[in-house]
N, C-alpha and C positions, 0 to 999 in steps of 0.2 A: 758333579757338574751337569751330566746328562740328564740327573734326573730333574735337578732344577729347571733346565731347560723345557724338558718336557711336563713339566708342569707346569708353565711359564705359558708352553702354548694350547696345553688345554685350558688352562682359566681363557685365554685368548679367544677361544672358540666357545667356552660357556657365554662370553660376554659378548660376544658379536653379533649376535638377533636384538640384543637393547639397542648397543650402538647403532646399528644397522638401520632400525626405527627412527632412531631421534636423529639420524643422518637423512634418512629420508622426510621426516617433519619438518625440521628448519635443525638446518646442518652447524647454526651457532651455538648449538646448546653444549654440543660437545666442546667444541673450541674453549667457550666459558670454563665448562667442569673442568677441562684440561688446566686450563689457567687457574683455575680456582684450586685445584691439586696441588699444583706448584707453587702457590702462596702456603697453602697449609702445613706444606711442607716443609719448605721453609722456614717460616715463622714457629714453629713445633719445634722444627729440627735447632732453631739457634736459640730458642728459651729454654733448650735442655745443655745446650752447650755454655750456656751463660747463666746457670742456675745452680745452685751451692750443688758439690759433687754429693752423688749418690741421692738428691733430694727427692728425685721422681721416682728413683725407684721402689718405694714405698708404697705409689700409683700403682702397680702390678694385680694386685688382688682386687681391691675396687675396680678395675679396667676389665679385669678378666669377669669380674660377676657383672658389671655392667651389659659386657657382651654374649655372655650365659643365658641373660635375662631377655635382652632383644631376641636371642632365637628362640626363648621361651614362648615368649609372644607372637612370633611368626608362623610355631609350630602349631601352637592353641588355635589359631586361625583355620587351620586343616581342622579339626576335630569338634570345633564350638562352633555352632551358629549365632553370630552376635549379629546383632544390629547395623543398619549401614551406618548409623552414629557413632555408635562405639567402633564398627571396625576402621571410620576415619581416624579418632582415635590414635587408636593401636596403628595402624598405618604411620601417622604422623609421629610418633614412640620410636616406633620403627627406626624411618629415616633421620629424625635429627638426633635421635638418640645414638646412632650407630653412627653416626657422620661425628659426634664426639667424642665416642669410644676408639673409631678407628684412627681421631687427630691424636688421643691422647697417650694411643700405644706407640703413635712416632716419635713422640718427645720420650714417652719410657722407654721406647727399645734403643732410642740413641742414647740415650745416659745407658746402658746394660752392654749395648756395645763397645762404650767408652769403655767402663769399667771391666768390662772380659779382656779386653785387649790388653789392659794397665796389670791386669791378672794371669797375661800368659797365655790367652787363650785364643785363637787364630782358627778357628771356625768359621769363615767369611761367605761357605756358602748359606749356614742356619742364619747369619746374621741377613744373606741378601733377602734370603727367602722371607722372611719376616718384615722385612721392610715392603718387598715388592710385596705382600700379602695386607700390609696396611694402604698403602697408596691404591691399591686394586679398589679397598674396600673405601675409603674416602672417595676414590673417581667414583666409583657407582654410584654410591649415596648422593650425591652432587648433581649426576648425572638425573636421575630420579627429580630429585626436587627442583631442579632448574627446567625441569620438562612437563612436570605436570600442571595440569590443566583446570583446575581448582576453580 
């Protein structure tokens, strides 16, 4: 539990110079992503709850390469000089791509939760952690694209 915690508020403190920004630009933007979190969430979290058992978790592997893939592309961005067309691009990749990846690991990891539980298995802080890891990752993406200036 400690450790969760303390990684709970170091991600808090990685992400605090974004927010910090978009609180200082127009302070709605968060509010929105905040809100817009909580939809995703939601609506993820109960299309996995209301979806034939075990159906999403098949999503696992395509979810995980999808997200493999966006840091693929994040990291190529360090090492390639591309173009400011293509790196809009790759930017745009980026964000809506990972803004799907991280909705669709909600609906997977709540079906995987369901099913760990129905299997005995009471690890509740890998399950928070995982969760609060995808909601992190949907608020930023959100947060990104409701803020930018295009």
């Amino acid at each position: 539990a400690a450790m969760l915690g303390t990684g709970g508020v170091l991600m808090g403190l990685s992400s605090a110079p974004l927010i910090g920004h978009f609180l200082a630009v127009d302070p709605t933007i968060v509010g929105t992503a905040l809100m817009g979190t909580t939809a995703i969430f939601g609506g993820f979290s109960l299309m996995a709850l209301k979806a034939r058992r075990r159906a999403m978790l098949t999503l696992g592997g395509p979810l995980m390469g999808s997200l493999l893939a966006i840091v693929g592309i994040q990291l190529s961005t360090l090492f390639i000089d591309y173009a400011p067309s293509t790196l809009a691009v790759l930017n745009n990749v980026y964000l809506y791509g990972g803004l799907l990846a991280f909705s669709g690991f909600i609906g997977y990891d709540t079906q995987r939760m369901i099913e760990s539980a129905r299997d005995g298995h009471k690890d509740h802080i890998d399950d928070a952690l995982g969760m609060f890891l995808n909601l992190r990752g949907v608020f930023m993406m959100l947060l990104q694209i409701l803020g930018r200036r295009d």
